[in-house]
Every structure is written in C-alpha cells, then in structure tokens.
ZAKOLPA-620393 format. One line per 2 residues: number of its first residue (from 1); their letters; for each residue x, y, z of C-alpha. Coordinates in nm, 2 decimals. Layout:
<nuvos>
NUM	A	X,Y,Z; ...
</nuvos>
This chain:
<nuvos>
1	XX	9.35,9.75,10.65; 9.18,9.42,10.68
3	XX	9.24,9.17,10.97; 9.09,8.83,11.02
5	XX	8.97,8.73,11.38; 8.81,8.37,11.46
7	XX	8.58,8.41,11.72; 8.46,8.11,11.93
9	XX	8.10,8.08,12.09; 8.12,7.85,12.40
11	XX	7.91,7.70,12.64; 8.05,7.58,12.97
13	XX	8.35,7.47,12.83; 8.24,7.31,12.51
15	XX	8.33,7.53,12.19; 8.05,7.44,11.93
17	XX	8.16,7.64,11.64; 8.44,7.89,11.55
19	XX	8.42,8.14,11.26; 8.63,8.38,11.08
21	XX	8.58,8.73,11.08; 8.71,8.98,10.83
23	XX	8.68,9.35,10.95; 8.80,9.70,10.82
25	XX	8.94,9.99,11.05; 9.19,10.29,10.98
27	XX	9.52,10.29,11.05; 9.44,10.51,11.39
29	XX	9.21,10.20,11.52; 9.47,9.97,11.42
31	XX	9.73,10.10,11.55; 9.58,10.19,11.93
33	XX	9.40,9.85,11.93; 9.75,9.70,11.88
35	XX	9.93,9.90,12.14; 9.65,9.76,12.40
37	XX	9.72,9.41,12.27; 10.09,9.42,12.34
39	XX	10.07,9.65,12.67; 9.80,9.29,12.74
41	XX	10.07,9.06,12.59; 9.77,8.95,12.37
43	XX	9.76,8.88,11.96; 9.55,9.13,11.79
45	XX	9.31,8.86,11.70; 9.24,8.78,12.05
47	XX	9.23,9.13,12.21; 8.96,9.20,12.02
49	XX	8.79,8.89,12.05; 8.85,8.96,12.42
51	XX	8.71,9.35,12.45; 8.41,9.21,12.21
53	XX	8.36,8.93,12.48; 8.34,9.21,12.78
55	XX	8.13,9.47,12.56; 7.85,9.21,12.54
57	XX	7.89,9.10,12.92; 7.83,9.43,13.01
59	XX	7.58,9.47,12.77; 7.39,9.17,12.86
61	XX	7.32,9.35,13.21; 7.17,9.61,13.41
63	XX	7.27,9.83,13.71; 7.08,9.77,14.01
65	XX	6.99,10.13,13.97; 6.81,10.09,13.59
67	XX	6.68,9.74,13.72; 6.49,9.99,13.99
69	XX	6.38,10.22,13.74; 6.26,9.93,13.52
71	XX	6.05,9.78,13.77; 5.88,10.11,13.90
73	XX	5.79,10.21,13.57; 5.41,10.25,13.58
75	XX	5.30,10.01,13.27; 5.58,9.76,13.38
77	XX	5.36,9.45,13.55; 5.11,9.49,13.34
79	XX	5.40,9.51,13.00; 5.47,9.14,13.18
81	XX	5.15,8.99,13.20; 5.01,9.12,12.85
83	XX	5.40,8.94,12.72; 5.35,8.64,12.92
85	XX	4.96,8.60,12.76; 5.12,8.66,12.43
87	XX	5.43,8.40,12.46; 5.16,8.13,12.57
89	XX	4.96,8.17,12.31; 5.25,8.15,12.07
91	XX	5.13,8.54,11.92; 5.49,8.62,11.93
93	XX	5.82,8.39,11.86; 6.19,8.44,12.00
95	X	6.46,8.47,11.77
</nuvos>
C-alpha cells in the first residue's frame, strides 16, 4: 500500500517549502494509523504528518534527569571546550 503525504517545514509562521512523500506500510499499519486519524477527526495524510511532527519534538529534547546525567559525566566540560576549539578553528563543519 502506498500513500502520499506533503509535509511542510515552517518557521514562525512562514511555510518555505512543502514536499511530497511516498511511503509503504502493511495493511496492519494502515489500517491502525487510519483508525487514530478518524478517532482524531484527522486525514491520514495529516495524522501522520502530525505524530511525525511530535516524534521529532520529543526527540529534539532531553529530560531534566539525562540533561543531569550529561553534565556530570566526567569528560563532559572538557568534551565542550576541546568542541568549541575545534568549531573556531573551523576543524569541524555543521551539516
């Protein structure tokens, strides 16, 4: 089964570009993912543009607890410094 989503990036409230997405699920996947959209009053299309959007909110942070973890990891300020040298010097490049 093959269904085509568009999927919008924004920024504040600006869309800059929307493409088309083609993916392929079984008929189980379908079939739950389309019960959710009704039970949601949603399209198919946007529910999962939707549960994509929250999956890489959540993603995107940390718990307080891991942030503490993070921060009292032994190597951690000195991990930040060596980075920051590196990033100045342009040794490394973002992507």
């Amino acid at each position: 089964m093959v269904i085509s989503i568009d999927v919008c990036i924004q920024m504040n409230t600006f869309v800059y570009m929307t493409h088309t997405v083609s993916i392929r699920m079984d008929k189980n996947l379908y079939q739950s993912i389309n019960k959710v959209a009704k039970a949601n009053k949603r399209s198919i299309s946007n529910y999962i543009e939707y549960a994509m959007e929250r999956f890489l909110l959540e993603e995107s942070f940390v718990s307080e607890e891991e942030m503490g973890e993070i921060l009292s990891h032994k190597d951690f300020a000195s991990n930040v410094k060596t980075a920051k040298k590196q990033i100045k010097s342009k040794e490394v490049r973002f992507v």
